[in-house]
C-alpha angles and dihedrals in degrees: 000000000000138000101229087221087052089116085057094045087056097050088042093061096037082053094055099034105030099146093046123144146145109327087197108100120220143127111225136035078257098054095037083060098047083052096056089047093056095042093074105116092352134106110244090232080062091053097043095055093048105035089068085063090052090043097065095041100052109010104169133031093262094053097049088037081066093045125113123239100237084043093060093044085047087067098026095042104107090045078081123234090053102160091063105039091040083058087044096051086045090050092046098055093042091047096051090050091046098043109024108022093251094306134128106251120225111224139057098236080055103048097037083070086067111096119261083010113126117160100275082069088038093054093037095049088039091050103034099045097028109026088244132141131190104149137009122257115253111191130157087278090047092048093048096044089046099057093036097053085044098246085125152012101200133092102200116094094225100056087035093056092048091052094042085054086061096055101025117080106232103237083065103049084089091064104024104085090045088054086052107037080053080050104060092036094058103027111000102058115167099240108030103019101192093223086162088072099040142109109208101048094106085067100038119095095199090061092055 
């Protein structure tokens, strides 16, 4: 599935986002990861209000490899769904000392081995830490753009990367999901899309 105006839609939002970049905030490839964990179901305004607070208390894998698990939910806790990111973020850091030395590894094969990583916190830490980019980011705004502007039919992040990879060039798979993702905060919202205001709305079937 396509949108024949799909060129133009890229250049349009390069055009209206052209400095974007992760809105997670960390300094380190391990923090940037605990981020992403903790992102899942969560704003990123959430995240980046909580994951300071994580980041002092267990700074580096080692440190958050020794943690306990109530002491982690203690911290994560209002993120939602805490127990399991709190085992996830545990099972992370213990994986990437067992497996990778403490380094972030470079691959999605390999990254995808880490606990409570699939391949949306794969693309986002690879592009984001090594410029690389294997895959593009499919999050809730990228699923509700894509079917809207026609590039897919699917819901499930998987199917719906594997149609966007088609249509999308690949030098721009690094910045596209973050274009997308500004764009459906600021236009496209999920319940009132201001299509009005929007434009791309001559290319969008869903405006019409």
């Amino acid at each position: 599935m396509s949108n024949l105006h799909t060129p133009k839609i890229i250049r349009e939002l390069q055009r209206l986002y052209p400095d974007t970049r992760c809105f997670l905030r960390y300094r380190t490839p391990f923090q940037l990861l605990c981020a992403v964990i903790l992102s899942a179901q969560c704003t990123d305004e959430r995240v980046n209000k909580v994951a300071p607070g994580l980041f002092k208390a267990f700074p580096t894998p080692e440190r958050l490899a020794r943690a306990g698990q109530k002491d982690v939910e203690r911290i994560i806790q209002s993120t939602g769904f805490y127990h399991n990111k709190a085992k996830n973020l545990l099972g992370a850091a213990r994986t990437l000392l067992s497996l990778y030395g403490g380094k972030m590894p470079r691959t999605i094969d390999a990254m995808v081995k880490i606990p409570g990583v699939g391949r949306k916190t794969a693309n986002v830490v690879l592009g984001e830490i090594y410029g690389i980019s294997e895959g593009i980011t499919v999050d809730t705004h990228v699923t509700r753009l894509s079917n809207r502007l026609g590039w897919t039919r699917h819901q499930d992040a998987v199917k719906i990367e594997r149609d966007l990879m088609k249509i999308v060039p690949r030098p721009e798979w690094l910045y596209f999901s973050h274009r997308l993702i500004q764009h459906g905060r600021k236009v496209c919202d999920a319940r009132k899309p201001l299509c009005g205001a929007c434009t791309l709305a001559k290319w969008c079937p869903s405006a019409r």
